[in-house]
C-alpha positions in Angstrom: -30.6 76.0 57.6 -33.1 74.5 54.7 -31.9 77.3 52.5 -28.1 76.3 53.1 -29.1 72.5 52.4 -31.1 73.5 49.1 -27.7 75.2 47.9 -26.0 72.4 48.7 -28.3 70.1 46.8 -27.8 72.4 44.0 -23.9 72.2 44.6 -24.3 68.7 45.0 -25.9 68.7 41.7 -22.0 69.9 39.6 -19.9 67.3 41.2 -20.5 64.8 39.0 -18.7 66.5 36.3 -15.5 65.4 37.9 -15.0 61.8 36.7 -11.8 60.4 38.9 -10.3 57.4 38.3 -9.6 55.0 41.8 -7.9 52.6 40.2 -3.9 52.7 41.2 -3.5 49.8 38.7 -5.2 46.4 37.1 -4.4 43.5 35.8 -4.6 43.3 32.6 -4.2 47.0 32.1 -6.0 48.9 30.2 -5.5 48.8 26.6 -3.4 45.8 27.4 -2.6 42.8 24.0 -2.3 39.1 26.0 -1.0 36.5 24.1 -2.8 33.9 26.3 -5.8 34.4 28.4 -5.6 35.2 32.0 -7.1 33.5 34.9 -7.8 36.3 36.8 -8.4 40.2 36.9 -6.3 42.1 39.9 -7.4 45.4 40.5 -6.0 47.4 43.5 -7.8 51.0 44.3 -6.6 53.9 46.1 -9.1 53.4 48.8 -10.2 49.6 50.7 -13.2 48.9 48.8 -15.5 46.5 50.6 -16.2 43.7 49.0 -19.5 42.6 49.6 -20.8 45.7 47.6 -18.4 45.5 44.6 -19.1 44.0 41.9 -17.3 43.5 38.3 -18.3 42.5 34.8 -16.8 41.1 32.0 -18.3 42.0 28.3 -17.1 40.6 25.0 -17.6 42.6 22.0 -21.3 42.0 21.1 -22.0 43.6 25.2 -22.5 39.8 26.6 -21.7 39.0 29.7 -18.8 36.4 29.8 -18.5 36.3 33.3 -19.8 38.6 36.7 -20.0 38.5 40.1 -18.2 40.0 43.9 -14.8 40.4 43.7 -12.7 38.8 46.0 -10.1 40.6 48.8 -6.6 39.8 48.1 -5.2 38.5 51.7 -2.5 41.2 53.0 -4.1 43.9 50.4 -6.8 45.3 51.7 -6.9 47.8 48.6 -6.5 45.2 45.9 -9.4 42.6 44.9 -9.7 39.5 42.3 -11.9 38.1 40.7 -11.8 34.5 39.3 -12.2 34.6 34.8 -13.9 31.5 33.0 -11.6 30.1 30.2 -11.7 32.8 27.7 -11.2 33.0 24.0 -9.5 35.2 21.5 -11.2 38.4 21.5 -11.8 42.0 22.8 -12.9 42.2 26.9 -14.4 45.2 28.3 -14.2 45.0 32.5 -17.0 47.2 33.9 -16.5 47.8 37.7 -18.0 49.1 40.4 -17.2 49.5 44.1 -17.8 50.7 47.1 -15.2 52.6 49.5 -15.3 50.6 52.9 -13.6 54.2 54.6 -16.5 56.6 54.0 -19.1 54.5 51.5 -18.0 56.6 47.8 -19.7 55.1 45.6 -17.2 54.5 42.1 -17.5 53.0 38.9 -15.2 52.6 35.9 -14.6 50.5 32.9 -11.6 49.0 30.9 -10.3 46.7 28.1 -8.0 44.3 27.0 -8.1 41.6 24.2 -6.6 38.0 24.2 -4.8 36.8 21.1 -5.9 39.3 19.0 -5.7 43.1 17.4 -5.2 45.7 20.2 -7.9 47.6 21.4 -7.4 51.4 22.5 -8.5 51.9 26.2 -11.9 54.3 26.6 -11.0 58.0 26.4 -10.4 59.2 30.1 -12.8 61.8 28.9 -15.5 59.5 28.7 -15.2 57.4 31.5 -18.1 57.6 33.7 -17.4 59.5 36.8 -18.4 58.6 40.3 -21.7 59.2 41.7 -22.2 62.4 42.7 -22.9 62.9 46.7 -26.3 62.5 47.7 -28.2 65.4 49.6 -28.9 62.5 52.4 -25.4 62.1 52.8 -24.3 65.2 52.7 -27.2 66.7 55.4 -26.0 63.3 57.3 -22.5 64.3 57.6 -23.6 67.8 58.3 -25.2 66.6 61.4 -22.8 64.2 62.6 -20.2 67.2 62.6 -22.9 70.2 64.3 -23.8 67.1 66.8 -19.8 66.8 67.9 -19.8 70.2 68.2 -22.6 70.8 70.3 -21.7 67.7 72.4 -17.9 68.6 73.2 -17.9 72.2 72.7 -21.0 72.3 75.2 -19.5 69.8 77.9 -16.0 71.4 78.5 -18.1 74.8 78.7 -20.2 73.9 81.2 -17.1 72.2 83.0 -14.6 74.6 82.7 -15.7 78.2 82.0 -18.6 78.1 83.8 -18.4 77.6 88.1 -22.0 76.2 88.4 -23.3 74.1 85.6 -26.0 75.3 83.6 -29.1 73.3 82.9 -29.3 74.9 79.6 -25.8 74.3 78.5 -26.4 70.9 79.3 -29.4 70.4 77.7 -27.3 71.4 74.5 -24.9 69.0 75.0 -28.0 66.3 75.1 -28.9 68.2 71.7 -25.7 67.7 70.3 -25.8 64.1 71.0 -29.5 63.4 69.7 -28.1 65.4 66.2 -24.6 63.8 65.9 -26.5 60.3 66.1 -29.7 61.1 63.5 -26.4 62.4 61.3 -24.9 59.1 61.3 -28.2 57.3 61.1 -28.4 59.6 57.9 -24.5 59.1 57.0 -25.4 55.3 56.5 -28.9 55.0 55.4 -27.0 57.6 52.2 -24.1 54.9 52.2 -26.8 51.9 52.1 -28.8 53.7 49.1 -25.5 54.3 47.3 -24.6 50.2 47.7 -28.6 49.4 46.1 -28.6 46.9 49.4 -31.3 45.8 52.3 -30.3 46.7 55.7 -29.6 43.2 56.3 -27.0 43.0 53.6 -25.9 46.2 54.8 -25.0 45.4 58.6 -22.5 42.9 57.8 -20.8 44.6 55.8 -17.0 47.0 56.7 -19.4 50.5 56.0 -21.4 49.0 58.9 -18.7 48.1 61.6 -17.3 51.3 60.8 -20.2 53.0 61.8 -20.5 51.4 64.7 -17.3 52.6 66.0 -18.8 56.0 65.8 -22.4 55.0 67.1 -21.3 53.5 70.4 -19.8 55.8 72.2 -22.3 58.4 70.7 -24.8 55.5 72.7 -22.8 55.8 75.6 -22.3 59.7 75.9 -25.9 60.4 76.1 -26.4 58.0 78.9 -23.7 60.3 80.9 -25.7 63.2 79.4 -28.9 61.9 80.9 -27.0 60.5 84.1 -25.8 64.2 84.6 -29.1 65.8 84.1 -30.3 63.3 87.0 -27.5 63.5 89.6 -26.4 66.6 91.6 -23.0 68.2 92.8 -19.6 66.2 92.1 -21.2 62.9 90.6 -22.6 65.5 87.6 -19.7 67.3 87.0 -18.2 63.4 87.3 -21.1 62.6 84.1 -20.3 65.7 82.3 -16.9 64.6 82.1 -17.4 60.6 81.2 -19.6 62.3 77.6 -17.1 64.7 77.2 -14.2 61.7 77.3 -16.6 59.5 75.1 -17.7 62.4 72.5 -13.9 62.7 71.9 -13.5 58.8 71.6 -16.6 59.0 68.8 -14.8 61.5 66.9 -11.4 59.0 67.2 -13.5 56.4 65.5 -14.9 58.9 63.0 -11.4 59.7 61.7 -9.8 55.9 61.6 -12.9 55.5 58.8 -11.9 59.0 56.9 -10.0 59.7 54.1 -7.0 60.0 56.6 -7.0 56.0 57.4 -6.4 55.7 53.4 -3.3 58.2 53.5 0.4 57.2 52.6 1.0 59.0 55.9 -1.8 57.6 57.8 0.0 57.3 61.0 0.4 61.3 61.0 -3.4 62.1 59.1 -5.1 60.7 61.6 -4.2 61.9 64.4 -4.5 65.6 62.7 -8.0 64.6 60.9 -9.1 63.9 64.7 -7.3 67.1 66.2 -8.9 69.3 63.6 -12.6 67.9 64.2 -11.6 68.5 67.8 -10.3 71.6 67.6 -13.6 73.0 65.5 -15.9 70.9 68.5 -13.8 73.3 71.2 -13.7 76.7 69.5 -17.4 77.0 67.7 -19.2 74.3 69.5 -18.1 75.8 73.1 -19.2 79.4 71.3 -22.8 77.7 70.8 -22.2 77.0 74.6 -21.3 80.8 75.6 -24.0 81.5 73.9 -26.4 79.8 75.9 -24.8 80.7 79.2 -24.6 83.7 79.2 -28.3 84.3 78.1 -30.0 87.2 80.2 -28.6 89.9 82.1 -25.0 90.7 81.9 -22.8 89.7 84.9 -19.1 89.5 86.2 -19.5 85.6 86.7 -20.6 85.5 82.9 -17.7 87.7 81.6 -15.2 85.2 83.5 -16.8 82.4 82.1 -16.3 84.1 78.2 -12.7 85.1 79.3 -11.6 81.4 80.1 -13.2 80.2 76.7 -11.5 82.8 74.9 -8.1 81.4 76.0 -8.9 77.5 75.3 -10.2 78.9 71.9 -7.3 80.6 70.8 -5.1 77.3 71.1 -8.2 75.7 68.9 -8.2 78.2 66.7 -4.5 77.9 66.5 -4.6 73.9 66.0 -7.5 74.2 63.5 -5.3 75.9 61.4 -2.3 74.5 61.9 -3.9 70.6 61.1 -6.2 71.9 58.5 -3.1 73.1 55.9 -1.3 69.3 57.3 -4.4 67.7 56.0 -5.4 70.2 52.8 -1.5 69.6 51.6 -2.3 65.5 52.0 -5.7 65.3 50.4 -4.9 67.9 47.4 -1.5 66.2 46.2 -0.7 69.5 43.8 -0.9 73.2 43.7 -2.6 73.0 40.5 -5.4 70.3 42.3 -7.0 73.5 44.6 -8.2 75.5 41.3 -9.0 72.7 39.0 -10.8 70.1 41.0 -14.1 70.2 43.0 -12.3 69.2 46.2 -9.9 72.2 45.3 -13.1 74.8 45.0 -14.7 73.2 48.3 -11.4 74.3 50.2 -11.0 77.7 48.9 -14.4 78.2 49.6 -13.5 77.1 53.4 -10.9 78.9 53.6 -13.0 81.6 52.5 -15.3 81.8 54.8 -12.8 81.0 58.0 -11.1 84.4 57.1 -14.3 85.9 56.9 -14.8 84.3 60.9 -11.4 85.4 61.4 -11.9 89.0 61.9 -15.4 88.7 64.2 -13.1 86.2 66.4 -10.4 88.8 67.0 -12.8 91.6 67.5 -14.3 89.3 70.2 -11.1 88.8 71.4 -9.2 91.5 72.0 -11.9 94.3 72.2 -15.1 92.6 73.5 -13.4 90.0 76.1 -11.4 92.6 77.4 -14.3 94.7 78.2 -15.7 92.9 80.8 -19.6 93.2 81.7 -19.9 95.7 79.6 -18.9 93.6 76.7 -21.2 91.3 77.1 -24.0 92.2 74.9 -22.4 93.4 71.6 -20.1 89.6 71.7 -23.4 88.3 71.8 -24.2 89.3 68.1 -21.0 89.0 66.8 -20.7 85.0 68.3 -23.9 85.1 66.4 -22.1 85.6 63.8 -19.2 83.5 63.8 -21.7 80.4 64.2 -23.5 81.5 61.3 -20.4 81.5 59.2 -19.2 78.2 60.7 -22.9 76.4 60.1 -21.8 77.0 56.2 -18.3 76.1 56.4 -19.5 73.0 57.6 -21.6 72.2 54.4 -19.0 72.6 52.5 -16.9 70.2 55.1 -19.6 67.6 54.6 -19.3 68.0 50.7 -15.5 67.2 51.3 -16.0 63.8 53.4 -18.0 62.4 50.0 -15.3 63.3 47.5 -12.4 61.5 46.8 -9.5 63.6 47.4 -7.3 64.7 44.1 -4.1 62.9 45.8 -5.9 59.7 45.4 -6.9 59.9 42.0 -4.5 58.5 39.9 -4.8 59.6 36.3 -4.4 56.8 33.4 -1.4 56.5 31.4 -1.7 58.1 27.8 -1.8 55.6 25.8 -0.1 55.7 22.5 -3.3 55.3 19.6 -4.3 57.2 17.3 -8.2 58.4 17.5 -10.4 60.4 15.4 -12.4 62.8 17.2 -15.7 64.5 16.8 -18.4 66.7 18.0 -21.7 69.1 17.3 -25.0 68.7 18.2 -28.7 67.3 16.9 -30.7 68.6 13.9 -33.1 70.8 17.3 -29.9 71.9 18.9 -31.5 69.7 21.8 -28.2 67.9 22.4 -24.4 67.6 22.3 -22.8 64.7 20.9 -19.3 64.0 21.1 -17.8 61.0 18.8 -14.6 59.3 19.6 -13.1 56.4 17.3 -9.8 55.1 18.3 -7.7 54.0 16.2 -9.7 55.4 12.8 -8.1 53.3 10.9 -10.0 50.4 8.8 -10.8 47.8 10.7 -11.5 47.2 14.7 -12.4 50.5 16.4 -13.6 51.5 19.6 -16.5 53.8 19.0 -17.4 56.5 22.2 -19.9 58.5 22.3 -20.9 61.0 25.2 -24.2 63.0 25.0 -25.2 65.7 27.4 -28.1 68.3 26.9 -26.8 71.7 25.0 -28.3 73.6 27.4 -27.6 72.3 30.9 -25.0 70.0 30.6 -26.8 67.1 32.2 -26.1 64.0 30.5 -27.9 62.1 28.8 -28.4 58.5 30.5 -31.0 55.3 30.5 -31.1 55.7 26.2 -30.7 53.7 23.1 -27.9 54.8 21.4 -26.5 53.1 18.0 -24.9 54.3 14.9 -25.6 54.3 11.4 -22.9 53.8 9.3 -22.5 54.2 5.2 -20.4 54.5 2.7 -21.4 57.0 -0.1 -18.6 55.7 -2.3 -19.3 52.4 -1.8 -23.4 52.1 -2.3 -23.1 48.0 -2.9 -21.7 47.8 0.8 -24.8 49.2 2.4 -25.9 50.6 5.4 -24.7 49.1 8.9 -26.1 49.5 13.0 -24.0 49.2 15.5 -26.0 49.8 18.9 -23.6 50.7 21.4 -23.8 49.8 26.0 -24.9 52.5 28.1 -21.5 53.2 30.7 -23.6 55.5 32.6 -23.6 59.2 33.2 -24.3 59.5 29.1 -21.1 58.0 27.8 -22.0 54.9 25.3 -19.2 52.7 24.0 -18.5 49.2 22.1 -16.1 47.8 19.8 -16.5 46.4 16.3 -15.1 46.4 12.7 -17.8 48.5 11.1 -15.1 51.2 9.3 -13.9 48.0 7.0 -12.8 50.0 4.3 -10.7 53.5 4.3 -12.8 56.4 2.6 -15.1 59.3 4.1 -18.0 57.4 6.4 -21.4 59.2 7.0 -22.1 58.3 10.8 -24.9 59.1 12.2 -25.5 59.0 15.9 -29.3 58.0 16.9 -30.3 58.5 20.5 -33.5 56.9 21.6 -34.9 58.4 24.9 -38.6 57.7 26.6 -39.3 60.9 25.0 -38.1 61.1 21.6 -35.0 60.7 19.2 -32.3 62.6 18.4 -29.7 62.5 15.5 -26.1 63.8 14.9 -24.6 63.5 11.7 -20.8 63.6 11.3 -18.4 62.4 8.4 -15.2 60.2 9.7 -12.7 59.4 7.2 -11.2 56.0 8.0 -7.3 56.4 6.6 -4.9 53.8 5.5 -2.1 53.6 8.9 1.3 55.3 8.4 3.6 52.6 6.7 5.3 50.2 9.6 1.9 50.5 12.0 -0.4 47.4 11.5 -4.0 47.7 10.6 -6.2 47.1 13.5 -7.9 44.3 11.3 -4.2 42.7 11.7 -3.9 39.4 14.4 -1.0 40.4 16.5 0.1 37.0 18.1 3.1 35.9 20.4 
């Protein structure tokens, strides 16, 4: 198991390449010319974000705060939050946000601008925009758990209740397993969620991420009272205990889904119950396997090969509703055809998939050969069940990958916007790093200037540095050389705004990037044209 967390650590490590925007829209929008001021920024996500952990600032041009703070819920929205603006003046506004998902804890962050009585300013490349944080192995091992725990704890209790006549003490000691996992998983799930929010666990526990978990906690509490309570008692009153956890393990994987990704559906009335049949399903078929397993330890009998042929038939219908809920819920969370081979969340399911026809044929064989031979097929379903947990204990890490991202049919990509942008890119004088250049709209006067740095080698970017340009004029020697230092957006993009192209000719810009370590510089040559005849110069006040 530590080698299949390592690899998803390392997995872990590429998701941050994917920068999705959860913003269905704001207010301004981005890009957006006001002729008078507004009083207040809107901006609804595709997820509830809670809003004791989100938090929004307001930048003018020279990167000083104007105004920052919680945003507000809108009543009857619980998607959509406000926050209040000080009387602003005429000038470019860059909103940096940053929120976390009340459903599952996602931690995002994003920026846009708008200007007030003045020349428009083009929005930040959607190239550039810094993407959410990446999941955290904490998290991920934490869901991970919570999941094996609901399987051990269902799949064991119905086992020991249904396919075998006499309970076994070792079955039900895995069910007490299960339960001990499934709640150090969600112990895990939020301590990952609190780290994400940078928050005490006193801030934490009032907060929606908090009450959520408790939904799931509780009757994860409760079930391994009835798993002790059935350890202790004898006859009817256990088989009575065993059937209160297996009734509460269910209810704890109820409350897991009403705080998925399927509570923030369109179609949440349908996703729900099909995110909480699926996790059900999964708990009957492999978790009950784990349980065979144990059962039928030692010598091969005719009580244990009934006992494996009425699992078999309850695990056909789970394997059956497994597949049947997981397309209803991999057609809801991937939007697009073209969203299963281009996104993360796309690659995660086809791995799944993967894997679960690789289970496919060890099931059958079980099935229909094995199962069918009675005793004497007793010990060679033994390895191959081995087998199919195996498989399923790496689906499963791939699962818990899933329940950090945001799913590609929430993302809602921004609008191209119609400006003009000079683009370019190459690397340092060492080959150290790669420097990409964005000015929008290139055309004397106020630009937006983006840069994004990453290392050549590994892609990582480049965060936590001082980054400023150099700018001169080799036709113009009087004007001089100019800095502009530009804010850190995180995950190595840099932007600001300012008027430092003032005149149209070929501009030497060199990009200067200050780390603990050392310095690097990229040279490039932008030539700032005259605009095409009927567009105004960015330099130009555009009023009502």
């Amino acid at each position: 198991m530590a080698v299949l967390l390592a690899c998803a650590a390392t997995l872990g490590a590429g998701l941050s390449a994917e920068a999705p925007s959860l913003v269905r829209f704001s207010d301004p929008p981005d890009g957006a010319t006001l002729p008078h001021p507004p009083t207040v920024v809107i901006i609804a996500f595709t997820e509830a974000p809670d809003p004791k952990l989100s938090q929004l600032r307001v930048l003018d041009t020279a990167g000083h705060q104007v105004a920052g703070g919680h945003m507000s819920p809108v009543l009857g929205a619980p998607t959509t939050v406000s926050f209040a603006l000080p009387p602003l003046t005429d000038g470019v506004y860059t909103v940096s946000w940053r929120t976390v998902s009340a459903i599952d804890g996602h931690v995002a962050t994003g920026v846009f601008a708008f200007a007030v009585g003045a020349q428009p300013v083009p929005p930040i490349p959607i190239t550039a925009a810094p993407p959410a944080v990446p999941p955290s192995p904490l998290g991920v091992t934490g869901r991970w758990g919570l999941d094996a725990g609901y399987g051990l704890l269902l799949g064991g209790a119905w086992v020991d209740l249904l396919a075998f006549q006499e309970i076994s003490l070792g079955v039900l000691l895995l069910v007490g397993v299960g339960d001990a996992v499934a709640l150090i998983g969600a112990a895990m799930v939020a301590e990952a969620a609190r780290e994400n929010a940078r928050i005490d666990w006193s801030t934490f526990l009032g907060t929606s991420l908090a009450h959520g978990m408790e939904l799931v906690v509780v009757p994860l509490l409760a079930a391994g009272v009835a798993v002790l309570a059935a350890w202790l008692l004898r006859g009817t009153a256990r088989r009575i205990a065993l059937g209160i956890c297996a009734g509460l393990s269910a209810l704890a994987m109820l409350a897991n889904a009403l705080v998925s990704h399927a509570a923030s559906s369109s179609l949440a009335w349908l996703m729900i119950p099909a995110h909480w049949l699926h996790v059900l399903a999964y708990a009957v078929w492999i978790g009950g396997l784990a349980a065979v397993l144990v059962g039928i330890r030692g010598l091969p009998s005719i009580e244990k090969a009934r006992a494996v042929g009425r699992f078999s038939i309850v695990a056909g219908f789970a394997f059956a509703a497994m597949i049947l809920t997981g397309l209803v819920r991999g057609i809801d969370e991937l939007g697009s055809l073209s969203n299963l081979f281009m996104t993360t969340f796309g690659w995660l399911i086809l791995a799944k998939t993967a894997l679960f026809l690789t289970i496919t044929p060890l099931a059958a064989t079980n099935r229909w050969r094995y199962v069918r031979m009675g005793v004497a097929g007793i010990p060679p379903l033994r390895w191959v069940s081995r087998g199919e947990v195996a498989l399923a204990a790496i689906i499963m890490v791939a699962a818990a990958f899933l329940t950090t991202l945001p799913p590609p049919s929430f993302i809602r990509p921004v609008a191209a916007q119609k400006f003009p942008q000079l683009v370019v890119e190459g690397v340092d004088y060492s080959s150290t790093v790669r420097v990409k250049l964005d000015v929008a709209p290139g055309y004397p006067g106020v630009n937006r200037f983006t840069v994004t740095v990453h290392d050549d080698r590994t892609g990582v970017p480049v965060s936590d540095a001082r980054l400023y340009l150099l700018f001169d004029l080799a036709s113009r020697p009087e004007i001089g050389e100019s800095v502009l230092d530009l804010r850190g957006l995180g995950a190595g993009t840099y932007s600001a705004v300012a008027s430092r192209l003032s005149l149209t000719g070929t501009w030497t810009v060199t990009v200067v990037v200050e780390t603990a370590r050392t310095t690097y510089d990229a040279v490039f040559s932008v030539t700032s044209a005259a605009p095409p005849r009927g567009q105004p110069s960015p330099s130009a006040k555009t009023g009502p």
